[in-house]
C-alpha atoms as an extended CHARMM CRD file, in Angstrom:
* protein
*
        96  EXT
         1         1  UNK       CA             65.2320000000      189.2180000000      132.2180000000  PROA      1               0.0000000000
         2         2  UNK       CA             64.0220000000      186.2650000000      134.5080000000  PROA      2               0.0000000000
         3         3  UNK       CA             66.3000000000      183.8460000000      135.4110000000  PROA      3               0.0000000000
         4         4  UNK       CA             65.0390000000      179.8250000000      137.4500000000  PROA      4               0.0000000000
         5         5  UNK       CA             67.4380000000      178.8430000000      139.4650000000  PROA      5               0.0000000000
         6         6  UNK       CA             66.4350000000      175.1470000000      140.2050000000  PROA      6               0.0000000000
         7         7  UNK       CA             67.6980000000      173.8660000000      143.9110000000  PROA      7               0.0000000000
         8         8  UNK       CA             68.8220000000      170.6560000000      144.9900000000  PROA      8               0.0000000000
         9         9  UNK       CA             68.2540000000      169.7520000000      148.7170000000  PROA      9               0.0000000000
        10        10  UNK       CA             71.0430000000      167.7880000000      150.0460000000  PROA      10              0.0000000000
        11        11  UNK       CA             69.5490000000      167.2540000000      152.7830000000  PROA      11              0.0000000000
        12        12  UNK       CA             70.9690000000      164.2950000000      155.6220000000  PROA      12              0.0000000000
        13        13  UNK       CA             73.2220000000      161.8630000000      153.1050000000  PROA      13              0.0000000000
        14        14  UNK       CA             72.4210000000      163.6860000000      150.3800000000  PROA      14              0.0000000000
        15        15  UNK       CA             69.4560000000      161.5500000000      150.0120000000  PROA      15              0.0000000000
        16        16  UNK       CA             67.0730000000      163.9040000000      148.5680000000  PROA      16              0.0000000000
        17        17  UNK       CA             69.7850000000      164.2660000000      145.9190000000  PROA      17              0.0000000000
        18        18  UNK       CA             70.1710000000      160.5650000000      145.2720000000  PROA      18              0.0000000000
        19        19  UNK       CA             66.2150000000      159.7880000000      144.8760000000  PROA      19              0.0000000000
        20        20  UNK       CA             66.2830000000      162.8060000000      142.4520000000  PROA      20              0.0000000000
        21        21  UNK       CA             68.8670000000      161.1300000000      140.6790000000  PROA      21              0.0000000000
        22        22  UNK       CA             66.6910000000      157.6010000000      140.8900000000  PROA      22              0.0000000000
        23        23  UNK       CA             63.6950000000      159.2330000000      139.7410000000  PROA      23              0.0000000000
        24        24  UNK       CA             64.9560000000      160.9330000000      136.5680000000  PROA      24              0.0000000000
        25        25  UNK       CA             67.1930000000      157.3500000000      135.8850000000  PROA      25              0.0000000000
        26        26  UNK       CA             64.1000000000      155.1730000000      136.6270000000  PROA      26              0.0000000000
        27        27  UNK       CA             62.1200000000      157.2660000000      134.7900000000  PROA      27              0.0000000000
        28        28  UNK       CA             63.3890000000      156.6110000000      131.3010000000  PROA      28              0.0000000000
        29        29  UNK       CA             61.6570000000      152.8330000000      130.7300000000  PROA      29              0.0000000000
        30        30  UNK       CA             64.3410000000      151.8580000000      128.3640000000  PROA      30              0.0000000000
        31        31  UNK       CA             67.1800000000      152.5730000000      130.8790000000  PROA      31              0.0000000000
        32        32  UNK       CA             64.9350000000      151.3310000000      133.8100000000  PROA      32              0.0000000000
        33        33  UNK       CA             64.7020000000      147.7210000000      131.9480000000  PROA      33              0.0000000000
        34        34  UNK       CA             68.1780000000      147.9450000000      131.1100000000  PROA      34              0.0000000000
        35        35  UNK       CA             69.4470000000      148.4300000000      134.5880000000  PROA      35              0.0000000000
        36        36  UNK       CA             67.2680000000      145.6350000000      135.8550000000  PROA      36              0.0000000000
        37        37  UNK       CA             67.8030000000      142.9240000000      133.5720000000  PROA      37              0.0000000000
        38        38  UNK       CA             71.5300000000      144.0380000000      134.3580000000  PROA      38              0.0000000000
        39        39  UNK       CA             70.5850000000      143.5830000000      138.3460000000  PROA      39              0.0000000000
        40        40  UNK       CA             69.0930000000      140.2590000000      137.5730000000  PROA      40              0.0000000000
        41        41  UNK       CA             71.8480000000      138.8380000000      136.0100000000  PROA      41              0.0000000000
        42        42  UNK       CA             74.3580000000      139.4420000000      138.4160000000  PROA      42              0.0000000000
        43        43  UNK       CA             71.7070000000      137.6540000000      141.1180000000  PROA      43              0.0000000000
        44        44  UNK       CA             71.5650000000      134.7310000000      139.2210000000  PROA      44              0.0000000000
        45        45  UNK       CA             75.2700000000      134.2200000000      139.0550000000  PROA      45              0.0000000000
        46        46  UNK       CA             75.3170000000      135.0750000000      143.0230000000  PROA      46              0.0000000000
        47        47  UNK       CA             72.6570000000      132.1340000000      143.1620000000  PROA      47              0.0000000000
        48        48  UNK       CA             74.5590000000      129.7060000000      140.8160000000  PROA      48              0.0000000000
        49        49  UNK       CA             77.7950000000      130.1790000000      142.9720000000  PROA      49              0.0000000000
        50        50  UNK       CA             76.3890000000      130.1030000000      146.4570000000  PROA      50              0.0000000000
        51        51  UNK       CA             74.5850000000      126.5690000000      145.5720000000  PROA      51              0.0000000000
        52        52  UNK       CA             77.6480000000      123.8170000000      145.1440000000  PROA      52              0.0000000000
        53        53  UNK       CA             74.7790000000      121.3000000000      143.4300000000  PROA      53              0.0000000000
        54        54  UNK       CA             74.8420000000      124.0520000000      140.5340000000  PROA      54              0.0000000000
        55        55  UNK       CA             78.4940000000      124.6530000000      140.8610000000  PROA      55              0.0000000000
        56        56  UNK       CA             80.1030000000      121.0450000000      140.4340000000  PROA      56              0.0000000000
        57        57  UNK       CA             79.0730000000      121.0200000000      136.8590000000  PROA      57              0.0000000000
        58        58  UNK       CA             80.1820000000      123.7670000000      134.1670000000  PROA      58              0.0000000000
        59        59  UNK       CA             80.5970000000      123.5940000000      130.9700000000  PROA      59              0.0000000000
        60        60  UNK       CA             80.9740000000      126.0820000000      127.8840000000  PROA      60              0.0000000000
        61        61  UNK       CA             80.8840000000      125.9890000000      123.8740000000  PROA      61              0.0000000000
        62        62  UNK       CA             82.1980000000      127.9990000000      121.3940000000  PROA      62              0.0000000000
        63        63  UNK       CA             82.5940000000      128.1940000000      117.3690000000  PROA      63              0.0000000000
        64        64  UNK       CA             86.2250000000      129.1670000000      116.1010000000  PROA      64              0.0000000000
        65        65  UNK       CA             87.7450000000      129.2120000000      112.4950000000  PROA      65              0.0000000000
        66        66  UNK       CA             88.7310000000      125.6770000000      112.7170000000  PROA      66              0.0000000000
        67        67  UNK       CA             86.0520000000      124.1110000000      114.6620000000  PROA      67              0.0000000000
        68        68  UNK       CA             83.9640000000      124.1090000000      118.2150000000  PROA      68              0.0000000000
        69        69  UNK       CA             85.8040000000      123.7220000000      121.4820000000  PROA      69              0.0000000000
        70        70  UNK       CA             84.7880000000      123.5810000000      124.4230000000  PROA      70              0.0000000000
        71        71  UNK       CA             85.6260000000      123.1720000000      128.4330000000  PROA      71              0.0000000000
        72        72  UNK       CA             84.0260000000      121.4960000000      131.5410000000  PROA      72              0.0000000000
        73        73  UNK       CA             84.2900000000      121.2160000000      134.9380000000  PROA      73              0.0000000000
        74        74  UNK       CA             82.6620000000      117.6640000000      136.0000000000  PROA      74              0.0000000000
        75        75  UNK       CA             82.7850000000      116.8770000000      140.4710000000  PROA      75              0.0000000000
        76        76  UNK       CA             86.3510000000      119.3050000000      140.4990000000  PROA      76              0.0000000000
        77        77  UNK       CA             88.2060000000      117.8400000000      137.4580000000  PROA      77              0.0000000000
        78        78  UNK       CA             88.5570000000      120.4090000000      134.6330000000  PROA      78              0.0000000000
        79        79  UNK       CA             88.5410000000      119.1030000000      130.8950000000  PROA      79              0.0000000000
        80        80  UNK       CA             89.1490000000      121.3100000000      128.2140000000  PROA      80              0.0000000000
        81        81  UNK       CA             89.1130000000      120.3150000000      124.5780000000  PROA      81              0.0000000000
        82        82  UNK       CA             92.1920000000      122.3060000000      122.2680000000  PROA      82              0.0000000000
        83        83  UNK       CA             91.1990000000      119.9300000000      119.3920000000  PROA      83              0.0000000000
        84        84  UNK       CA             88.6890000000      121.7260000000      117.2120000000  PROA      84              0.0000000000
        85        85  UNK       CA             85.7450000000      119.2050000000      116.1830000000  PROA      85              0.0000000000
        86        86  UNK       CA             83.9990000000      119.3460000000      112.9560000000  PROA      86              0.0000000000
        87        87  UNK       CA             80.3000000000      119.9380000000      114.4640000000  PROA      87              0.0000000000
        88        88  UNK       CA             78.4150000000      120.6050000000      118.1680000000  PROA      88              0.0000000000
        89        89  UNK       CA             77.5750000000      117.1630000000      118.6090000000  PROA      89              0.0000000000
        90        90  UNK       CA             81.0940000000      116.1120000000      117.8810000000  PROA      90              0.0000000000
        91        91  UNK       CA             82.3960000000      117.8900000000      120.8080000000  PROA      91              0.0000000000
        92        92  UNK       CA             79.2800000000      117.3870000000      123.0440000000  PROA      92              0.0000000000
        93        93  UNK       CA             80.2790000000      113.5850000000      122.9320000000  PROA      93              0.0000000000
        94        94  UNK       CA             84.0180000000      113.7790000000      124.3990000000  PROA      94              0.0000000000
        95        95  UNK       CA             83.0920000000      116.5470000000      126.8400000000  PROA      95              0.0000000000
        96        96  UNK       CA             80.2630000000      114.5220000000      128.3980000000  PROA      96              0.0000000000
């Protein structure tokens, strides 16, 4: 009976380890997509917060049971809307 023994080489860091460990991740092209899309996200929302032009307006949308609502941040000021609103455009209009 033959037994493989496979070996992992540590070496300095444990860097040979960890580029074992990239290959077989960043092998998979599913995964590697995954994990870069992922990457690129959080780098946009680095860029958005380190510019101020992009920062001093936010504003964000959503559908409940009972109508859209909505908040927005406009030069520091922060508006939020707790009155649901029939339709998008509805709430579009008092939050701009």
């Amino acid at each position: 009976m033959t037994t493989t023994k496979k070996e992992f080489h540590i070496g300095r860091n444990g860097t040979r380890m960890i580029d074992w460990l990239v290959n077989k991740i960043f092998w998979w092209t599913p995964l590697r997509t995954a994990l870069l899309a992922e990457a690129d996200w959080y780098n946009s929302i680095t860029r958005t917060m380190s510019d101020p032009n992009d920062m001093s307006v936010a504003t964000a949308m959503w559908c409940e049971e009972d109508g859209w609502r909505g908040w927005t941040v406009d030069d520091g000021k922060y508006y939020f809307n707790d009155i649901p609103e029939k339709s998008l455009s509805d709430l579009m209009e008092i939050l701009n």
